[in-house]
C-alpha positions as CSV (number, residue, x, y, z in Angstrom):
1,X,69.9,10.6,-25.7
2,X,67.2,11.3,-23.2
3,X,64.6,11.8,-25.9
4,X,65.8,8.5,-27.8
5,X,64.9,7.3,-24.5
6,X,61.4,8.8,-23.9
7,X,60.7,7.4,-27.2
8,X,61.2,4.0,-26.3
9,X,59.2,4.5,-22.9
10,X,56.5,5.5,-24.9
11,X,56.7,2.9,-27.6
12,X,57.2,0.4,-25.4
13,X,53.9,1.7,-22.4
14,X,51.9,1.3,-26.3
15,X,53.3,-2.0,-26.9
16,X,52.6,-3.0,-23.7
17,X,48.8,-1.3,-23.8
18,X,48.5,-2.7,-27.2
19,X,49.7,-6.5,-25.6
20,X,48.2,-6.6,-22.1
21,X,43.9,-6.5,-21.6
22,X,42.2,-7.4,-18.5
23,X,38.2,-8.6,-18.6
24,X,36.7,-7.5,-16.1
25,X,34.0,-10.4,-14.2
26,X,31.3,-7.8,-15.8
27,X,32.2,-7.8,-19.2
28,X,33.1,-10.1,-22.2
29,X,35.7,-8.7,-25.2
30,X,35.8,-9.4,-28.4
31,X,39.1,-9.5,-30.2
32,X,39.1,-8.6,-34.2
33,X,42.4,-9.4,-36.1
34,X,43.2,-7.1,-39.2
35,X,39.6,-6.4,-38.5
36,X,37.9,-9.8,-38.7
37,X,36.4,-11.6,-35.9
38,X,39.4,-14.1,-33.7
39,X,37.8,-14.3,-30.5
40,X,35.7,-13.8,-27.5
41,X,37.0,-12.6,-24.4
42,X,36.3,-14.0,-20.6
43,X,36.9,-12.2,-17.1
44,X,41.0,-12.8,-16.8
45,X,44.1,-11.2,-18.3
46,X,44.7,-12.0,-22.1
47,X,48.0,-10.9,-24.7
48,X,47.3,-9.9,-27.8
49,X,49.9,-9.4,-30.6
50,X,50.3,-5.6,-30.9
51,X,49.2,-3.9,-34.1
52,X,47.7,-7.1,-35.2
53,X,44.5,-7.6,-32.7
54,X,42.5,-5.4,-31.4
55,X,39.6,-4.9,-28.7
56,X,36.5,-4.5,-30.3
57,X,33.9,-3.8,-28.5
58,X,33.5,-4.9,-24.5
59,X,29.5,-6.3,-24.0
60,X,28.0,-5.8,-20.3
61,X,26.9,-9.3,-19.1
62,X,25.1,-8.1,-16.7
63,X,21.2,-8.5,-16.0
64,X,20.6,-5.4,-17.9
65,X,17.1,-2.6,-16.7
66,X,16.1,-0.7,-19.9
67,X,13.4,2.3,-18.8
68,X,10.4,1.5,-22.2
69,X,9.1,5.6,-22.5
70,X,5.7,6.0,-22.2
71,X,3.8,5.6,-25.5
72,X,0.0,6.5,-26.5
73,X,-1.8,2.8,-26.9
74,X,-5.5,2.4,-28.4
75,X,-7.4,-0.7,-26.5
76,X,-10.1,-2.8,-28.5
77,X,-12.4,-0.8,-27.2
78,X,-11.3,2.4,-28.6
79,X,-9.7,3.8,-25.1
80,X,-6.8,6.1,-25.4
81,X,-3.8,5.0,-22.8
82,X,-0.4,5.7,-22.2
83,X,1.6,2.8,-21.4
84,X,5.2,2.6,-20.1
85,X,7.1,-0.1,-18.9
86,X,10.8,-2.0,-17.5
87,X,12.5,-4.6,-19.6
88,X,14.7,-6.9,-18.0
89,X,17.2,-8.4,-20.8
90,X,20.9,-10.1,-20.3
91,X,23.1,-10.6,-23.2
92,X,24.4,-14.2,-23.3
93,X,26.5,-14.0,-26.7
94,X,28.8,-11.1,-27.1
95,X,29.8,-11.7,-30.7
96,X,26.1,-11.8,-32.4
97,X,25.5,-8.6,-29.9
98,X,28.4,-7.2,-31.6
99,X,27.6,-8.1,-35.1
100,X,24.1,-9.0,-35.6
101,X,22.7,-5.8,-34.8
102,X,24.1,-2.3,-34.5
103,X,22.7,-1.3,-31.6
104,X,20.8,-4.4,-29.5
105,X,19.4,-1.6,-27.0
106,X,17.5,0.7,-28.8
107,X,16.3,-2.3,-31.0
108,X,14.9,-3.9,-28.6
109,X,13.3,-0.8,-26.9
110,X,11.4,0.1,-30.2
111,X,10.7,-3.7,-30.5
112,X,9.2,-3.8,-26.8
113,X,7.3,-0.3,-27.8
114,X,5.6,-2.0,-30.9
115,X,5.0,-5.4,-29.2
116,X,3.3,-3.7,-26.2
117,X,1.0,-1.4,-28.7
118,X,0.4,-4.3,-30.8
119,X,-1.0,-6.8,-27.4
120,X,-2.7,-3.8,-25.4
121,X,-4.9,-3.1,-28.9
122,X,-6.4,-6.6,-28.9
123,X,-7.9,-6.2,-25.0
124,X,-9.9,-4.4,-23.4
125,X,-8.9,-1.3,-20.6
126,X,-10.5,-3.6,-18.0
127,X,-8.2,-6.7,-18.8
128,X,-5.1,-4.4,-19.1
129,X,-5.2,-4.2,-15.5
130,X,-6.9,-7.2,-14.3
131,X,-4.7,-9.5,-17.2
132,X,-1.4,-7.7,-17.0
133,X,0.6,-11.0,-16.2
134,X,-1.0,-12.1,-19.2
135,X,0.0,-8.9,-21.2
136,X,3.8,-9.2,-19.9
137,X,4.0,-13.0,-21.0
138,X,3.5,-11.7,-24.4
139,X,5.4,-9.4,-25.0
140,X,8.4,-10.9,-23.2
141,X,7.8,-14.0,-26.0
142,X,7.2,-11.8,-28.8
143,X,10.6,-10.0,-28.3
144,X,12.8,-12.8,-26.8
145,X,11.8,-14.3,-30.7
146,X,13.3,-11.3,-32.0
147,X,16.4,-11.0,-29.8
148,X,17.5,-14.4,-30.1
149,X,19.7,-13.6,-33.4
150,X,21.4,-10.7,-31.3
151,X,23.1,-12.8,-28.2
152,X,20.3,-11.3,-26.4
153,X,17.8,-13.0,-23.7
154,X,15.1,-11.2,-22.8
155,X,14.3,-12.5,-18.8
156,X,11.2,-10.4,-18.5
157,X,9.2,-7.8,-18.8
158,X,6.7,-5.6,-16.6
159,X,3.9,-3.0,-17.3
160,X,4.8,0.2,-15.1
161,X,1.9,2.3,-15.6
162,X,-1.3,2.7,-17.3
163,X,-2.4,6.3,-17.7
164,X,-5.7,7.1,-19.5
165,X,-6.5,9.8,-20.7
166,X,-8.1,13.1,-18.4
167,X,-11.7,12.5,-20.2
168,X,-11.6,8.6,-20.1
169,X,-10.6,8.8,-16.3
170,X,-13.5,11.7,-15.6
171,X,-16.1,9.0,-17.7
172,X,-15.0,6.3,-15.4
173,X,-15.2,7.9,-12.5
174,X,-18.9,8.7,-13.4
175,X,-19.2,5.5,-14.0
176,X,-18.1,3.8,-10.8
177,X,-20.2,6.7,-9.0
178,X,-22.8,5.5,-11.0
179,X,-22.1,1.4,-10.5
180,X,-22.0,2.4,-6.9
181,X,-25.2,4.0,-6.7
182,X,-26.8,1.0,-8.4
183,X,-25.3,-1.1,-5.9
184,X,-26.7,0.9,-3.0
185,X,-29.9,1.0,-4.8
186,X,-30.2,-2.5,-5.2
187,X,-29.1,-3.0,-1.8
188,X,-32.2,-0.7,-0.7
189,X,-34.4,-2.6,-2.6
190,X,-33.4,-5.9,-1.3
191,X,-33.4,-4.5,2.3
192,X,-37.4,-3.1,1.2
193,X,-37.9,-6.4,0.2
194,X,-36.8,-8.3,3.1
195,X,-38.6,-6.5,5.3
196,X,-42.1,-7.0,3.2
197,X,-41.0,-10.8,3.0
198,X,-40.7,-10.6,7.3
199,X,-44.0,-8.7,7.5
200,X,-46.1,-10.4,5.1
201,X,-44.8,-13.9,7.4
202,X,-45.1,-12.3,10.5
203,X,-48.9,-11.5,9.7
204,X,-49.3,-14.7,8.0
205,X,-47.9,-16.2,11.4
206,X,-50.4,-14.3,13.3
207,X,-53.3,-15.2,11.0
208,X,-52.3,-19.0,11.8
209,X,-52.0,-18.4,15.6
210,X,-55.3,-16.6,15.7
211,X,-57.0,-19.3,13.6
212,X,-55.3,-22.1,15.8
213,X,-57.0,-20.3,19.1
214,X,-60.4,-20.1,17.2
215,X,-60.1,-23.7,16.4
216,X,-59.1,-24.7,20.1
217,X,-61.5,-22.9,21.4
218,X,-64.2,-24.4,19.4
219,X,-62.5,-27.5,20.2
220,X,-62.8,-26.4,23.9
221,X,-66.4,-25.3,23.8
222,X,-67.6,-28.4,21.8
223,X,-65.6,-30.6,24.6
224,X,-67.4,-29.1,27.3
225,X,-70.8,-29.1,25.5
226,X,-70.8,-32.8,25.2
227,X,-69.6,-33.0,28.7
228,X,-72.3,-31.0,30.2
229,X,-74.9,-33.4,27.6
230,X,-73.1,-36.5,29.0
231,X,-73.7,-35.5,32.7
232,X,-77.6,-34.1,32.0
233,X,-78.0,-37.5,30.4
234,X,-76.1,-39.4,33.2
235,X,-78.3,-37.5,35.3
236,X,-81.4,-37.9,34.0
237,X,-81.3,-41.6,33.5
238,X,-79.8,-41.6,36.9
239,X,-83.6,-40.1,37.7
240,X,-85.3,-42.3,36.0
241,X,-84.2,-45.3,37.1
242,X,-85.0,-43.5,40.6
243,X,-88.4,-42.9,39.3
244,X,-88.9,-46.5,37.6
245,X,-87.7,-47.9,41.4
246,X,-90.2,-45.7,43.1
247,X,-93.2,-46.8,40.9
248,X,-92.1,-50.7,41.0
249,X,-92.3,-49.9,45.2
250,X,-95.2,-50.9,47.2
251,X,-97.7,-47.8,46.6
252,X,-95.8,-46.3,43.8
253,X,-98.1,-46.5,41.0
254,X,-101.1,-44.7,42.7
255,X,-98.6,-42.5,43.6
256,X,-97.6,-41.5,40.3
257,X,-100.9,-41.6,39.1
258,X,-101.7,-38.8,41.9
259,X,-98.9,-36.9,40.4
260,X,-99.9,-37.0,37.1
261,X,-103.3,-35.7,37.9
262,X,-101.8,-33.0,40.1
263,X,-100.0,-31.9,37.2
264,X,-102.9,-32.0,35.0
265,X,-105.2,-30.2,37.2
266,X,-102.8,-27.5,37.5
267,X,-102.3,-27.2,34.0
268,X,-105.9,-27.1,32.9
269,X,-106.3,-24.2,35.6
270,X,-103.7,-21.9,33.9
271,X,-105.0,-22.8,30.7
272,X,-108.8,-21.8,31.9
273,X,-107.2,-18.8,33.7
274,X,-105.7,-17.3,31.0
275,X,-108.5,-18.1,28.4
276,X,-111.6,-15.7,27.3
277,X,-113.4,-18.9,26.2
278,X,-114.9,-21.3,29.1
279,X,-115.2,-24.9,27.4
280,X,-115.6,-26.2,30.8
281,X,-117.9,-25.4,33.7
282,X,-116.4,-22.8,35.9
283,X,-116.4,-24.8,39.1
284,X,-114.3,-27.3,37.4
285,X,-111.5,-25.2,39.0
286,X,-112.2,-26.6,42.2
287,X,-111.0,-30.1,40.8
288,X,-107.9,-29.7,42.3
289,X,-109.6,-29.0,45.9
290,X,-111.4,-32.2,45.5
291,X,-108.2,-34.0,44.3
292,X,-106.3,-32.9,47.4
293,X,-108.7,-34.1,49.3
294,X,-108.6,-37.7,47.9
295,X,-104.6,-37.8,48.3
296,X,-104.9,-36.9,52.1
297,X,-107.9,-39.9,52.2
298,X,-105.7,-42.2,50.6
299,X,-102.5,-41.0,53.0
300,X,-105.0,-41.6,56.2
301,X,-106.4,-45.2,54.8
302,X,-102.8,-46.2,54.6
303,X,-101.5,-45.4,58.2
């Protein structure tokens, strides 16, 4: 009796198992009956007709993070890299994820591994890092293409890391040591030239200032030359006109005809002086006795 019993506990707990599933918000379910597709499965609580449907599989819905392994890439320009990377991918359609491929995840890791190889070979190391949006863009349309017959949306995709190899990171460090040196060499070399540039212009400056005195002064010295002429020539016509008003004066003509023999007398002594040849008798000299004498006649005859 009890064991008739236990029997139908247990039959019934299967029937029950067998007749009751609950989707979780998570998940989708799809039902087979007599092992063909019936139906899809939402979040809730479903009965099924015992030995007659069955679950499946269950398909996460979920925003799903699949780790890409790193994998050895050759660039265009012959650089060995390794390359690893995080695909983001949601499945929207449980059935074609359950029947159009047998496994959606590991197809779509060796599809995001080829991909990836297949974009990083057509660019350079250099754009890998400095394009990498680009790079992600590509691959994230190459394989969303791919998925679309599995149920599967690929949202996107990101480059992790980008390793190169020990001998390609020791050549580029030589070579940023070495772009860095022919920066501060240029550098020094502009800063050379700058400073020729200020001191070729600050002796071309001084060249100009030195020529602009010379020129002022001349300027200067010619000013006051024709100043100095102006005021020996107002000066001198000033005398003359003094002289002409003395001879026009009352006396002024035997006056200056006194002079001029004064001036003549002495004259014609230095030049008899200072000769070895007499042209003249000597007592000539004494002409200029006799002519003082006649100048004090003429001063008496007048008072």
């Amino acid at each position: 009796m009890l064991t008739m019993m236990s029997v139908s506990v247990i039959l019934m707990t299967v029937i029950l198992v067998k007749t009751v599933i609950i989707v979780a918000e998570r998940e989708n379910v799809v039902v087979e009956r007599l092992g063909k597709y019936q139906r899809t499965l939402r979040p809730g609580v479903y009965f099924l007709i015992p030995f007659f449907d069955h679950a499946a599989y269950k398909q996460e819905v979920r925003e799903q993070v699949i780790d890409i392994p790193s994998q050895s890439v050759i660039t265009s320009d012959n650089i060995q890299v390794s390359v690893d990377g995080l695909i983001y991918l949601q499945i929207l359609d449980a059935k074609k994820a359950s029947y159009g491929i047998g496994n959606y995840l590991a197809a779509t890791i060796n599809l995001a591994q080829t991909t990836m190889r297949s974009e990083v070979g057509k660019i350079t190391l250099g754009e890998i890092f400095s394009e990498r949006e680009k790079v992600n863009a590509k691959i994230i349309t190459e394989i969303d293409k791919a998925s679309n017959p599995w149920g599967v949306k690929v949202l996107r995709y990101e480059v992790k890391d980008i390793t190169p190899s020990k001998h390609v990171i020791d050549t580029l460090e030589k070579q940023m040591e070495a772009e860095r040196e022919k920066r501060a060499e240029i550098t020094r070399a502009t800063a050379e030239k700058e400073k020729l540039i200020n001191v070729s212009e600050g002796e071309r400056q001084m060249a100009i200032n030195i020529s602009e005195g010379e020129k002022q002064k001349r300027i200067n010295e010619s000013e006051g030359e024709a100043e100095s002429i102006n005021l020996i020539a107002n000066a001198t016509a000033t005398s003359l006109k003094l002289v002409g008003a003395s001879i026009d004066a009352e006396g002024g003509k035997e006056a200056l005809k006194m002079k001029l023999i004064d001036q003549y007398v002495d004259q014609l002594s230095e030049i008899i002086s200072g000769s070895d040849i007499s042209l003249f008798p000597g007592n000539l000299a004494t002409l200029k006795g006799i002519v003082e004498e006649l100048k004090s006649q003429k001063i008496e005859e007048r008072r």
